[in-house]
C-alpha positions in Angstrom: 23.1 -10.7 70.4 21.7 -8.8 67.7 20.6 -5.1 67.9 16.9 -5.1 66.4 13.9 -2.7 67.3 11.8 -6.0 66.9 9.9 -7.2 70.1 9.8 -11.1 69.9 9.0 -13.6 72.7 9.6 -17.7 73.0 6.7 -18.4 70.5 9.1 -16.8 68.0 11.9 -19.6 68.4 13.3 -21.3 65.2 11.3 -17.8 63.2 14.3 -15.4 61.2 14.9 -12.3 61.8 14.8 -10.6 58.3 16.0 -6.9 57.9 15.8 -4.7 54.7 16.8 -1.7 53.3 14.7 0.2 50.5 15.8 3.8 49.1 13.7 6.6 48.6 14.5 9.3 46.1 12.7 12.7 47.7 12.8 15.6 45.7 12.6 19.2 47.7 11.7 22.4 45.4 12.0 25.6 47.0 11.5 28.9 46.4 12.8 32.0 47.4 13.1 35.8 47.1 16.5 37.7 47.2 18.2 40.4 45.8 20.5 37.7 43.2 21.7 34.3 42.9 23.9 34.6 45.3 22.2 35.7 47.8 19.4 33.1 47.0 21.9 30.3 47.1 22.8 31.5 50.4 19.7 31.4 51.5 18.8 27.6 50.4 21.8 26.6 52.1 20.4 27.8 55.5 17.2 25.8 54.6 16.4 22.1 53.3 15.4 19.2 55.2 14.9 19.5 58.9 17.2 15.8 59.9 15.4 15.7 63.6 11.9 15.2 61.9 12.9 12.1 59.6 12.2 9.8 62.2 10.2 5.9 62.7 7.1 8.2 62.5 7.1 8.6 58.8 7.5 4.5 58.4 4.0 2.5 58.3 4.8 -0.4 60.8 2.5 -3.1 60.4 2.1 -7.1 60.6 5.3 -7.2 63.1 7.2 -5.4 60.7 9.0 -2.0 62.8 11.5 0.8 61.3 15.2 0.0 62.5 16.6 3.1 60.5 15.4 6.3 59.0 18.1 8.4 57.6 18.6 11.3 54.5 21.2 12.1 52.5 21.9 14.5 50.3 22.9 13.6 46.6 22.7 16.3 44.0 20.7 19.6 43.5 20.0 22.1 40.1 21.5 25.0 39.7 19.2 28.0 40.9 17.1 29.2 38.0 15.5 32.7 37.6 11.7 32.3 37.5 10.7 36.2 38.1 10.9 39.6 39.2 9.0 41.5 41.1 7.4 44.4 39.8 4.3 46.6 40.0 1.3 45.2 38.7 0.4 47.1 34.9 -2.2 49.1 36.8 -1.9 52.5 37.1 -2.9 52.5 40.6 -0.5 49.6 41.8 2.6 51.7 42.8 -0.1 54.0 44.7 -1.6 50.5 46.3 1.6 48.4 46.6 0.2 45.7 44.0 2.9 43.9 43.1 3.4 40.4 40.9 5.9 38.1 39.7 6.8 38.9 36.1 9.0 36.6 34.2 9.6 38.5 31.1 11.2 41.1 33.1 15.5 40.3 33.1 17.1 39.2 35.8 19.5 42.2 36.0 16.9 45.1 35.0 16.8 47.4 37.8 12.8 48.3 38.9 12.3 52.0 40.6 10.2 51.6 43.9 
């Protein structure tokens, strides 16, 4: 007997049973704050894909045709790039008001006063 997720009946004697397998390339971009690299790439290996949602649901099934597998595996990944720092806004109110922004001219390893 063949394991199939397919619901078929008498009227579908001498029909095949047809199964394929199509591959999906999904591409996750994250973002994160942290004190360095490090301690971002720590932090986007406690995140990524949540395995218990990729499930049937995400499959259209229609005209008799139903999911039989839904899986994700992971292939390859950038290194973690510096976009920004944050700093206080060039206002000479912000540090008063707590604006702050992203600032991408700033270095990576310049150290900003609170």
């Amino acid at each position: 007997m063949t394991d199939t997720n397919i619901t078929f009946t008498k009227e579908d004697l001498g029909k095949n049973l047809y199964r394929k397998k199509t591959y999906y390339r999904l591409v996750i971009e994250q973002e994160v704050i942290a004190k360095d690299k490090d301690e971002a790439d720590a932090l986007f290996m406690e995140s990524g894909i949540d395995h218990s949602r990729i499930t049937r649901e995400i499959t259209e099934e229609k005209g008799g045709v139903e999911t039989y597998l839904v899986d994700a595996d992971y292939s390859d990944s950038d290194r973690t790039e510096y976009v920004g720092k944050v700093v206080y806004q060039d206002d000479e109110f912000a540090q008063e008001n707590g604006d702050v922004e992203i600032c991408s001219y700033t270095p990576e390893t310049e150290t900003v006063e609170a």
